[in-house]
N, CA, C and O of each residue as an XYZ file, in Angstrom:
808
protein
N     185.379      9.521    193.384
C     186.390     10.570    193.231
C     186.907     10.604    191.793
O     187.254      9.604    191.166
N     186.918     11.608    191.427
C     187.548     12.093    190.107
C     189.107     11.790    190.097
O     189.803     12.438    190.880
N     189.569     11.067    189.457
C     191.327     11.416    189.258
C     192.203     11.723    187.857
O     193.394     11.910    187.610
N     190.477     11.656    186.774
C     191.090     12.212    185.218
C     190.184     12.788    184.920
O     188.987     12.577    185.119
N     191.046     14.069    184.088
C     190.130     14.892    183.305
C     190.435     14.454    181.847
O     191.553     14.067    181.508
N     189.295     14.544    180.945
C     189.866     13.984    179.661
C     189.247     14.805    178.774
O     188.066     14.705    178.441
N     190.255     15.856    178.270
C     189.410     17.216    177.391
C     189.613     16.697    175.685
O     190.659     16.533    175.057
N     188.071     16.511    175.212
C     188.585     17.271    173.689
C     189.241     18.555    173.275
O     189.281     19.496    174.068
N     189.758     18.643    172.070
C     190.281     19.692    171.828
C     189.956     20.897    170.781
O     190.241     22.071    171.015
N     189.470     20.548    169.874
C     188.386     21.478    169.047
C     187.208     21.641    169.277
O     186.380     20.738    169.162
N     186.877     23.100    169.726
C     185.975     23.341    170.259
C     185.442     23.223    172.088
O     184.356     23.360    172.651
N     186.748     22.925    172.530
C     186.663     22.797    174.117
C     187.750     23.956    174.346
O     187.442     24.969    174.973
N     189.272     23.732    173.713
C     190.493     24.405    174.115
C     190.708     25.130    173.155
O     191.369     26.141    173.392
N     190.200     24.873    171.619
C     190.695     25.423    170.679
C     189.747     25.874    169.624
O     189.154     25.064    168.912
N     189.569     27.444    169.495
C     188.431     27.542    168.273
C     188.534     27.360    167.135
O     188.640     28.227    166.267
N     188.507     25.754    166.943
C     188.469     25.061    165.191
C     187.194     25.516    164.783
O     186.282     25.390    165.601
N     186.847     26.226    163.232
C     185.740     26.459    162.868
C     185.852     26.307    161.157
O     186.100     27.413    160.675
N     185.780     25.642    160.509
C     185.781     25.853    159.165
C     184.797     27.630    158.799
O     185.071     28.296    157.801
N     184.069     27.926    159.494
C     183.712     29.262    158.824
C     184.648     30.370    158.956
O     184.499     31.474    158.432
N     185.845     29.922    159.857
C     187.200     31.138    159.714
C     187.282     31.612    158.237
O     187.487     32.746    157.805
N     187.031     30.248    157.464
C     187.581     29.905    156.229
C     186.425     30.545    155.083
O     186.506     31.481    154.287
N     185.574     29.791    155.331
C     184.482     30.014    154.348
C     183.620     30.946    154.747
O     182.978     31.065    153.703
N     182.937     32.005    155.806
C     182.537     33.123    155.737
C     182.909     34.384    154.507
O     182.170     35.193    153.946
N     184.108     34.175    154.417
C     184.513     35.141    153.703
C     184.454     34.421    151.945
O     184.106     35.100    150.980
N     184.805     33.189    151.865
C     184.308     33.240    150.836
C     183.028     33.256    150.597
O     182.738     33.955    149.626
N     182.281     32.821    151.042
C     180.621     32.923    150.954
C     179.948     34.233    151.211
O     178.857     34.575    150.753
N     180.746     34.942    152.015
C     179.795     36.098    152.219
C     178.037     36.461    152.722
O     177.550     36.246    153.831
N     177.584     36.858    151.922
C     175.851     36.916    152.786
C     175.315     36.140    152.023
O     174.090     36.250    151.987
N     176.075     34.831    150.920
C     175.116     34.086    150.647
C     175.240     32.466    151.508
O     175.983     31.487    151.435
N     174.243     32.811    152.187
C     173.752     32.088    152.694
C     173.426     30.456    152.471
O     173.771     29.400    153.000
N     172.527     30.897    151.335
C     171.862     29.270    150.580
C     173.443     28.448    149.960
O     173.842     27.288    150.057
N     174.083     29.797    149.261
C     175.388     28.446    149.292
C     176.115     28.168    149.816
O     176.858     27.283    149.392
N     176.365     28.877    151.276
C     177.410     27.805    152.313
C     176.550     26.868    152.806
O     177.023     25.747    152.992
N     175.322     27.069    153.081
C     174.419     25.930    153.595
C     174.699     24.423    153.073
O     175.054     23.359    153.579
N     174.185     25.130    151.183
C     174.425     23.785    150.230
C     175.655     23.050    150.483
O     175.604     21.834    150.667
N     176.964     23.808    150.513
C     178.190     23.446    150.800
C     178.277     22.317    151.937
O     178.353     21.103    151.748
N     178.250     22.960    153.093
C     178.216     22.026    154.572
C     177.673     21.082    154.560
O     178.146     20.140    155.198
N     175.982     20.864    153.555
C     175.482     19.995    153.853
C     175.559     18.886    153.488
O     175.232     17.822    154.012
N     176.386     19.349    151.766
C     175.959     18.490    150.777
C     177.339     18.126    150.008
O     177.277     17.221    149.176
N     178.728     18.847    150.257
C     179.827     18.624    149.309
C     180.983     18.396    150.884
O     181.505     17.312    151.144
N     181.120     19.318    151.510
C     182.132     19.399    152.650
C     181.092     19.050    153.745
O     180.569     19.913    154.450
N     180.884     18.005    153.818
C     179.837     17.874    155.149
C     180.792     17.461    156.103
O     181.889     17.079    155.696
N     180.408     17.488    157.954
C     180.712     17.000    158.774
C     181.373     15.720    158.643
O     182.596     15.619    158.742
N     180.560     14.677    158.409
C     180.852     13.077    157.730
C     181.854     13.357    156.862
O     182.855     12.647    156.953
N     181.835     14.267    155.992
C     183.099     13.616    155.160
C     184.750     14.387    155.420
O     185.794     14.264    154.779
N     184.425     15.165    156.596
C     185.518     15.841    157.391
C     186.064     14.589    158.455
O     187.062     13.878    158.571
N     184.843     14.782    159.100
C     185.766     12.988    159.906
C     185.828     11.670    159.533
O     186.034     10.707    160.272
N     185.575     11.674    157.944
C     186.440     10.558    157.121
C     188.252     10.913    157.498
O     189.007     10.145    158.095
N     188.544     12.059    157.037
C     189.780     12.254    157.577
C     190.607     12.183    158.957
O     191.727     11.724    159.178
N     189.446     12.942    160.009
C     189.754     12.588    160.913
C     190.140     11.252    161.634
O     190.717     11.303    162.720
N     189.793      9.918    160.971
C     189.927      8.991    161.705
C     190.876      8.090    160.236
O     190.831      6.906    159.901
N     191.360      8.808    159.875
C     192.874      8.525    159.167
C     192.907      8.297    157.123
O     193.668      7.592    156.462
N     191.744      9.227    156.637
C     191.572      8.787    155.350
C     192.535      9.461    154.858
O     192.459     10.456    155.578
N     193.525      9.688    154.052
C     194.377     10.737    153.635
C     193.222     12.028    152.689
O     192.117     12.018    152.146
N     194.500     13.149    152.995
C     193.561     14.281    152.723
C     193.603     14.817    151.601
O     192.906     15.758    151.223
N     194.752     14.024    150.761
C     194.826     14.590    148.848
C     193.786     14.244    148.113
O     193.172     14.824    147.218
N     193.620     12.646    148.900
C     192.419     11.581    148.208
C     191.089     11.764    148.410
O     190.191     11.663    147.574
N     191.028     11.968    149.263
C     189.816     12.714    149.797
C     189.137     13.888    149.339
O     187.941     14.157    149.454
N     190.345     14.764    148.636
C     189.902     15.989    147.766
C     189.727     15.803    146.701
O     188.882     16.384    146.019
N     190.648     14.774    146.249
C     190.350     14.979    144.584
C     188.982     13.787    144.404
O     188.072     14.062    143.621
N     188.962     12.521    145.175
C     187.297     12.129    145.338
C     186.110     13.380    145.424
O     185.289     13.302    144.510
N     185.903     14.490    146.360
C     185.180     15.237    145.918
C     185.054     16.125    145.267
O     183.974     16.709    145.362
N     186.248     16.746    144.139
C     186.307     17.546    143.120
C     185.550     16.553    142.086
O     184.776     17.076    141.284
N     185.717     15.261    142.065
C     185.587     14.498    140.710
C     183.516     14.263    141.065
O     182.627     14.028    140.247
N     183.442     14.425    142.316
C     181.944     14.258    142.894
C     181.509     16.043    142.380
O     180.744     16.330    141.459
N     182.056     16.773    143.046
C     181.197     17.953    142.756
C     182.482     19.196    142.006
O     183.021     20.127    142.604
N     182.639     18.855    140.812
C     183.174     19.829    139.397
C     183.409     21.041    139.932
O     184.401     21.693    140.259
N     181.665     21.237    139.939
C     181.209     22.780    140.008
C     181.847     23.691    141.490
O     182.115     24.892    141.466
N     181.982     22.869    142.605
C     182.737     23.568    143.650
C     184.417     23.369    143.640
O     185.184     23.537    144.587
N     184.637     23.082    142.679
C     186.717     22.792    142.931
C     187.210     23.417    143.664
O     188.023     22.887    144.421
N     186.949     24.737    143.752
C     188.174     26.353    144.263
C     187.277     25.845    145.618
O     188.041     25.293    146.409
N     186.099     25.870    146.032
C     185.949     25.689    147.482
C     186.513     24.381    148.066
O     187.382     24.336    148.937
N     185.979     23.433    147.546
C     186.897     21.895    147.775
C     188.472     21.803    148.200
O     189.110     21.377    149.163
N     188.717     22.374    147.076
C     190.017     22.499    147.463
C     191.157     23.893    148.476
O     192.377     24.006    148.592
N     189.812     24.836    149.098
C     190.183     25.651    150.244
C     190.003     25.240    151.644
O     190.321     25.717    152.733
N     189.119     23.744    151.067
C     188.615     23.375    152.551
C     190.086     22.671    153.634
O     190.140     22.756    154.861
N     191.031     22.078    152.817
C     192.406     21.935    152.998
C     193.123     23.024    153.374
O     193.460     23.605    154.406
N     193.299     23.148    151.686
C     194.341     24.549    150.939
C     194.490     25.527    152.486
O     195.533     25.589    153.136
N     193.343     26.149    152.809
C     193.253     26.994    153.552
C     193.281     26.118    154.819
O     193.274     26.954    155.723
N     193.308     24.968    155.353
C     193.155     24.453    156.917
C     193.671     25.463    157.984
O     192.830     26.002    158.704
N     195.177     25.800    158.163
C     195.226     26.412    159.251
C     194.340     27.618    159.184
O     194.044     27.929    160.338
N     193.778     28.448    158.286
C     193.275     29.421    159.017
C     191.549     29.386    159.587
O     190.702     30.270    159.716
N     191.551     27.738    159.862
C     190.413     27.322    160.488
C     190.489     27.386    161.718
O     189.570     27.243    162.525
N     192.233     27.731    162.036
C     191.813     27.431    164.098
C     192.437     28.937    164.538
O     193.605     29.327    164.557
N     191.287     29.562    164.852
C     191.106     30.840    165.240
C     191.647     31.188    166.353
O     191.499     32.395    166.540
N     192.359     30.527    167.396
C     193.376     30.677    168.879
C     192.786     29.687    169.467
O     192.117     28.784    168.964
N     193.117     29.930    170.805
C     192.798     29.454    172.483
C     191.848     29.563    172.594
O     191.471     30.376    171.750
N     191.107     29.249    173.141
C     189.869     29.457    174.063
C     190.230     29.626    175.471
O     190.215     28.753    176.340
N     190.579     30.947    175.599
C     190.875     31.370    176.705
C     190.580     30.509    178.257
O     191.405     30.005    179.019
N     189.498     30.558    178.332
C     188.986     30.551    179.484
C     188.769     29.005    179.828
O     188.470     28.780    181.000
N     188.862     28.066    179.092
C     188.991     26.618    178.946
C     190.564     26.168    179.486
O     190.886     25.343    180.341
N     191.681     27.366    178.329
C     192.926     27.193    178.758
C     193.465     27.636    179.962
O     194.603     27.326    180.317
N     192.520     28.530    180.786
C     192.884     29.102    182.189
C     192.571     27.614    183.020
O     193.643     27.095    183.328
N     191.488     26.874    183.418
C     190.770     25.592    183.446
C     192.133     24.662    183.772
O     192.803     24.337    184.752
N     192.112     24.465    182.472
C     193.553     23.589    182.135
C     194.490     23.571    183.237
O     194.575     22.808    184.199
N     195.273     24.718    182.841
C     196.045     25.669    183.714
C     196.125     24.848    185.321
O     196.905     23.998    185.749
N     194.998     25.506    185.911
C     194.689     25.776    187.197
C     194.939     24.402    187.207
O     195.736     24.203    188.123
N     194.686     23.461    186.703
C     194.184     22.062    186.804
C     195.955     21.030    186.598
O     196.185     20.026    187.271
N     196.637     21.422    185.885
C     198.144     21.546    185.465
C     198.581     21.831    186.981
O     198.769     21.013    187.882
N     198.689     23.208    187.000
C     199.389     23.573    188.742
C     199.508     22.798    190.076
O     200.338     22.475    190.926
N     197.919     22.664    189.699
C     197.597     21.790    191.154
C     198.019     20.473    191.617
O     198.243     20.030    192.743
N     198.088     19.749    189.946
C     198.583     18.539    189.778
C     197.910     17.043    190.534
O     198.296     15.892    190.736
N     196.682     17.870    190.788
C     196.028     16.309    191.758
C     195.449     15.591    190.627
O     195.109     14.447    190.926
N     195.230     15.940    189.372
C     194.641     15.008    187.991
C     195.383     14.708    186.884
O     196.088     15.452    186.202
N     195.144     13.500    186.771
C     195.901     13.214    185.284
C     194.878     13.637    184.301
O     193.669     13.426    184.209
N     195.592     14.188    183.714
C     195.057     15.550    182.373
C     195.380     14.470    180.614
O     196.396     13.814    180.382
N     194.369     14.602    179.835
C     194.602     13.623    178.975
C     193.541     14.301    177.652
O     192.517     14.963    177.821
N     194.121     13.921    176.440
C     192.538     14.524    175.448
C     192.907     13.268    174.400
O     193.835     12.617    173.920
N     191.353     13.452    174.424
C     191.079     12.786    172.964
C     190.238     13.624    171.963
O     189.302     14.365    172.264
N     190.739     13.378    170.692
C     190.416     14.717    169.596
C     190.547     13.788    168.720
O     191.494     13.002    168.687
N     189.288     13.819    167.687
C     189.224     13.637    166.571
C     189.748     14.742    165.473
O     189.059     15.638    164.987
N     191.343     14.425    165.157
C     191.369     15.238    164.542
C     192.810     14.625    163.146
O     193.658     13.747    163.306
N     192.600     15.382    162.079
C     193.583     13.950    161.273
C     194.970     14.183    161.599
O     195.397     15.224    162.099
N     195.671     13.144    161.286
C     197.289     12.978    161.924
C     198.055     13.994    160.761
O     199.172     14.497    160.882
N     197.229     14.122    159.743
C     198.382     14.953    158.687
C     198.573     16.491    159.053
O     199.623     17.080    158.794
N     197.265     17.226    159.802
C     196.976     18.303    159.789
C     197.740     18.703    161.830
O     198.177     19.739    162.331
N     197.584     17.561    162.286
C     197.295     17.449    163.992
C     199.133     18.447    164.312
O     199.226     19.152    165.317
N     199.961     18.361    163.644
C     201.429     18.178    164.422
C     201.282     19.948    163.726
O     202.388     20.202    163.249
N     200.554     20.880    163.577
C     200.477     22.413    162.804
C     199.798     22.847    164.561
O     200.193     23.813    165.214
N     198.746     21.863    165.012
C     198.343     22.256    166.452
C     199.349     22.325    167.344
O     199.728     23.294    168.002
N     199.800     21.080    167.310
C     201.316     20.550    168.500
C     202.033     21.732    168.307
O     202.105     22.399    169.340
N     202.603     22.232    167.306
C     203.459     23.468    167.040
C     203.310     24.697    167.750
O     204.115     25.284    168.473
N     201.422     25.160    167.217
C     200.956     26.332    167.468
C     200.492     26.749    169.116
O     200.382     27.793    169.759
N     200.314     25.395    169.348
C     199.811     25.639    171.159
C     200.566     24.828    171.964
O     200.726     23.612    171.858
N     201.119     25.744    172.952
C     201.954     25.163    173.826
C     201.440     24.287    174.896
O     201.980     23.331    175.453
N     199.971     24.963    175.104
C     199.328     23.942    176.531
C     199.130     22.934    175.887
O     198.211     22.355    176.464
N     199.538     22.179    174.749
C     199.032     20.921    174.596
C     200.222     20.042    175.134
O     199.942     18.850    175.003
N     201.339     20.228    175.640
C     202.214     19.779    176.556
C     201.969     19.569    177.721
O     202.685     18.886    178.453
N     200.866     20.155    178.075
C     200.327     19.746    179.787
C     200.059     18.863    179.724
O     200.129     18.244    180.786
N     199.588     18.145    178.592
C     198.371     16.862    178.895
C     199.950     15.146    179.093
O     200.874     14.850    178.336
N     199.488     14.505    180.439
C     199.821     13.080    179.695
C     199.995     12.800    178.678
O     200.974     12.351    178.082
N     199.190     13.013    178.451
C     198.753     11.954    177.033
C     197.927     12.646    175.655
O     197.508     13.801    175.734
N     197.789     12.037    174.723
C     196.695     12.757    173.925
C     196.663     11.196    173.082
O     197.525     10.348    173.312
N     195.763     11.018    172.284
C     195.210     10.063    171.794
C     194.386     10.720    170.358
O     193.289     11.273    170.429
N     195.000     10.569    169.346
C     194.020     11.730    168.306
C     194.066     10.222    167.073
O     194.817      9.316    166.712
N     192.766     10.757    166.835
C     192.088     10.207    166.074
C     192.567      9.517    164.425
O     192.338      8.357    164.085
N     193.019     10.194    163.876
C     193.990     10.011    162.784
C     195.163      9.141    162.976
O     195.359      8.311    162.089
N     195.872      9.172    163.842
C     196.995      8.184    164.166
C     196.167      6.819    164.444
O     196.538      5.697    164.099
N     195.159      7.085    165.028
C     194.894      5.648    165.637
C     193.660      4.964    164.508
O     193.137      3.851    164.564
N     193.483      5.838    163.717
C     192.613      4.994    162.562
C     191.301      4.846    162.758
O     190.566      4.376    161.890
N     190.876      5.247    163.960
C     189.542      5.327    164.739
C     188.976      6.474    165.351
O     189.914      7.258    165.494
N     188.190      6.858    165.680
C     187.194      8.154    165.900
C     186.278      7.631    167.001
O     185.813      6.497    167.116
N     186.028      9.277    168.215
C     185.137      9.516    168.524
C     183.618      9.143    167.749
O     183.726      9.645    166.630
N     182.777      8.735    167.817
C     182.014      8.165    169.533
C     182.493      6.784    169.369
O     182.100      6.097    170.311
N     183.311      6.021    168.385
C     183.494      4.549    168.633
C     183.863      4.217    169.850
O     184.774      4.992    170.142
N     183.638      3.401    170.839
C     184.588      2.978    171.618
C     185.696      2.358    171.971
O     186.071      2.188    173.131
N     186.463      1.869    170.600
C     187.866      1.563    170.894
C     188.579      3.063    170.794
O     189.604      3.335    171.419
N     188.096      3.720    170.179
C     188.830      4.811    170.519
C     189.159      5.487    171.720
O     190.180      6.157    171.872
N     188.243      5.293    172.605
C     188.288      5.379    174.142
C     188.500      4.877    174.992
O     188.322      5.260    176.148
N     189.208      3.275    174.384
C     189.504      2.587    175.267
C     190.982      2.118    175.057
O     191.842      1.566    175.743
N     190.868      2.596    173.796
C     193.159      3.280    173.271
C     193.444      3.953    174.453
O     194.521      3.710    174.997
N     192.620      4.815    174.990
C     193.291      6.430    175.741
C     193.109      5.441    177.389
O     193.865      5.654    178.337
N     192.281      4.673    177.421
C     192.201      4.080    179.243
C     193.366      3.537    179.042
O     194.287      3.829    179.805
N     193.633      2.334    177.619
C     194.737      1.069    178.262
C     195.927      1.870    178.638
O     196.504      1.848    179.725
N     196.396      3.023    176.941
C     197.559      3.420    176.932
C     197.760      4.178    178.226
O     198.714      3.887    178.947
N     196.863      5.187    178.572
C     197.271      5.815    179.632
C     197.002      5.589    181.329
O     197.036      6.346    182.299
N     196.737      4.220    181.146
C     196.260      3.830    182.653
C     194.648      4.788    183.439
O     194.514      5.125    184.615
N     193.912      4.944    182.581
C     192.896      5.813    182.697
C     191.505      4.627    183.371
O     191.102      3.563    182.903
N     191.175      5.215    184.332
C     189.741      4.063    185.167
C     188.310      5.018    184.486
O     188.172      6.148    184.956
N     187.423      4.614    183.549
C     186.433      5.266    183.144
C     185.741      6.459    184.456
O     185.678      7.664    184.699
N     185.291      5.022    185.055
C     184.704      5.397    186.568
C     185.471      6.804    187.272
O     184.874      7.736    187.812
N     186.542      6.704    187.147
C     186.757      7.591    188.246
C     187.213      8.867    187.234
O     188.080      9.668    187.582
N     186.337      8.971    185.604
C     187.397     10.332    184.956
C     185.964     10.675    184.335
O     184.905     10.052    184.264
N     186.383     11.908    183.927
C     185.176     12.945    183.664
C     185.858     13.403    182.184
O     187.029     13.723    181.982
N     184.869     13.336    181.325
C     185.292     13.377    180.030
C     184.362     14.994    179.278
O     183.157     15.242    179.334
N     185.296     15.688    178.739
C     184.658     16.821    178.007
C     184.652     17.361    176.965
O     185.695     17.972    176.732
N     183.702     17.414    176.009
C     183.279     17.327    174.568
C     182.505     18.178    174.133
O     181.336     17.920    174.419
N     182.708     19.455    173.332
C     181.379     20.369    172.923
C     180.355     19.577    172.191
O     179.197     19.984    172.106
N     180.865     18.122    171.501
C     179.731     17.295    170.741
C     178.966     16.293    171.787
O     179.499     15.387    172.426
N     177.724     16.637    171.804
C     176.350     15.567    172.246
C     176.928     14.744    172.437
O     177.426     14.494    173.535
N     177.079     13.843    171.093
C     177.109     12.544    170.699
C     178.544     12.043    171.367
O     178.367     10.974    171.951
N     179.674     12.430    171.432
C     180.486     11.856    172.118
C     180.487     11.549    173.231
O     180.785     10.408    173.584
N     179.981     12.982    174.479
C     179.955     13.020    175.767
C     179.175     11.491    176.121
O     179.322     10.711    177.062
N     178.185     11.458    174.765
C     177.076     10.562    175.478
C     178.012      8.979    175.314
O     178.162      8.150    176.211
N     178.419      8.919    174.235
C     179.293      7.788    174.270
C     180.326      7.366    175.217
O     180.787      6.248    175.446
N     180.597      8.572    175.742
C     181.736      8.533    177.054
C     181.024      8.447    178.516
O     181.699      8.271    179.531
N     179.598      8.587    178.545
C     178.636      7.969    179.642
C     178.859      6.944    179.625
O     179.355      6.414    180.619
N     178.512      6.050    178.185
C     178.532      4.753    178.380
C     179.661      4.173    178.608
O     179.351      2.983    178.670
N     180.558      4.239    178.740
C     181.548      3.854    178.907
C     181.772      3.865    180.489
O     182.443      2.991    181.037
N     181.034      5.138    181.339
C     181.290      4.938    182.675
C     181.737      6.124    183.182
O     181.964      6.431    184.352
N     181.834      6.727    182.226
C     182.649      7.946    182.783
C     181.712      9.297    183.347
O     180.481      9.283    183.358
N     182.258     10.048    183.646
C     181.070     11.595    183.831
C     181.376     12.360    182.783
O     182.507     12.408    182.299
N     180.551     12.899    182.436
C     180.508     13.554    181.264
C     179.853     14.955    180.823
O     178.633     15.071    180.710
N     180.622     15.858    180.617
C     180.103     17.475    180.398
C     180.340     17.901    179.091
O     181.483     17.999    178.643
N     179.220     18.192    178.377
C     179.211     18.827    176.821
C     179.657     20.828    177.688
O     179.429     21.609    178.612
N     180.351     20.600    176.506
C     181.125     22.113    176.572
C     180.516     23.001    175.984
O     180.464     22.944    174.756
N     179.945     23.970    176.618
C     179.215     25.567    176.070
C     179.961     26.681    176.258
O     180.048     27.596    175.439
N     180.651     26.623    177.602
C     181.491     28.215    177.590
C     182.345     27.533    178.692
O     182.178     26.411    179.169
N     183.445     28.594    179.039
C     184.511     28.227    179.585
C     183.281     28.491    181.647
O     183.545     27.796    182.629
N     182.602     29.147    181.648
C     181.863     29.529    183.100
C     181.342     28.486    182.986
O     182.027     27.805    183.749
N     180.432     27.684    182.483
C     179.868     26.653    182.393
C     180.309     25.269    182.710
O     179.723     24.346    183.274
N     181.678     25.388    182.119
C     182.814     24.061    182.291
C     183.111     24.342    183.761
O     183.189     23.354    184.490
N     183.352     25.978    184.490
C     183.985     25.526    185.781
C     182.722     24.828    186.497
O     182.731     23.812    187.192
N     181.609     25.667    186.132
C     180.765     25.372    187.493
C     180.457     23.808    187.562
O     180.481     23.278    188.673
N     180.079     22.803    186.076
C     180.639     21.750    186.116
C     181.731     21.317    187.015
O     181.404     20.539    187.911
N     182.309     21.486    186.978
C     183.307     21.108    187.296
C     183.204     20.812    188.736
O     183.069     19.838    189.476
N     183.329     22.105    188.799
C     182.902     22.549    190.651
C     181.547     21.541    191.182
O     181.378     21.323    192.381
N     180.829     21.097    190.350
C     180.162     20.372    191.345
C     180.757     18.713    191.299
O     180.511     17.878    192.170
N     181.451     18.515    190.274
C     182.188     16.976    190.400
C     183.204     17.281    191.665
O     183.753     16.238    192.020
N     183.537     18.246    192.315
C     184.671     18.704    192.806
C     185.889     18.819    192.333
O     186.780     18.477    193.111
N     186.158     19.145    191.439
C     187.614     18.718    190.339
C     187.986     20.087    190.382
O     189.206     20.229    190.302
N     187.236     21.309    190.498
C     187.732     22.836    190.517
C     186.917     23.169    191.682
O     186.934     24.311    192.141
């Protein structure tokens, strides 16, 4: 039996996208947002922050690495909030239903940094449904490690076994297998119920 749901939050509840940001500066060139993502603002050096690097230091380390991009480097911040594009509707209906009913303890873990995290707390109210939340930046540690997932069992009285963990990233869900748990990578909010619906949880 299921008795926790344990949602990430960018990209499950909330559309975080750095291309809010950089589409428009990049426009139809292509080859240089590519270069960008891959090679100056990569993934890796986004969840350096996330798991508690400060974010001044972090910028001016890659202005002094790459000169030639400064004005983007420094929008990848500068500009942060207008990286999280709303709700994800249909995730937050999910929630919701799941809130009302009250038969689950509701909980997230999000890699996301502690300097930027309390602009979310502000902007979205369903993040008050949850128990608990456990984010990445405060605790100095990151998704897929597993003390990070095992911060969110002690603190919140959470049994792996009996909680179902949900992540639009591969690599976490799979880390949260091992751990014991059930585990659903997030594609669309129809997808998450019918999941769901067969753990019996919706």
């Amino acid at each position: 039996m299921i008795n926790t749901v344990i949602f990430d939050l960018g990209g499950v509840l909330i559309d975080w996208s750095p291309h809010h940001v950089f589409d428009p500066i990049f426009g139809d060139d292509d080859e240089r947002r590519k270069y960008f993502f891959d090679n100056v603002c990569t993934h890796d050096w986004n969840e350096q922050q996330d798991a508690g690097y400060p974010i001044a230091k972090a910028t001016e380390e890659r202005v002094a690495l790459f000169p030639d991009w400064e004005q983007e480097i420094r929008a990848y911040y500068g500009q942060w909030e207008k990286m999280l594009g709303g709700p994800i509707h249909g995730s937050v209906d999910i929630l919701r239903e799941l809130r009302d009913r009250g038969e689950h303890k509701l909980l997230a873990l999000t890699n996301w940094s502690a300097e930027t995290f309390p602009v979310a707390e502000e902007r979205y109210d369903f993040l008050q449904w949850f128990e608990g939340i456990a984010v990445s930046g405060r605790e100095k540690t990151r998704k897929p490690f597993p003390d990070f997932f095992r911060i969110l069992f002690d603190r919140f009285g959470a049994d792996p076994q009996s909680s179902v963990f949900i992540d639009d990233n591969l690599r976490n869900v799979e880390a949260g297998r091992e751990l014991g748990m059930k585990g659903i990578r997030f594609e669309s909010a129809d997808q998450l119920r019918a999941d769901l619906g067969r753990l019996g949880v919706v």
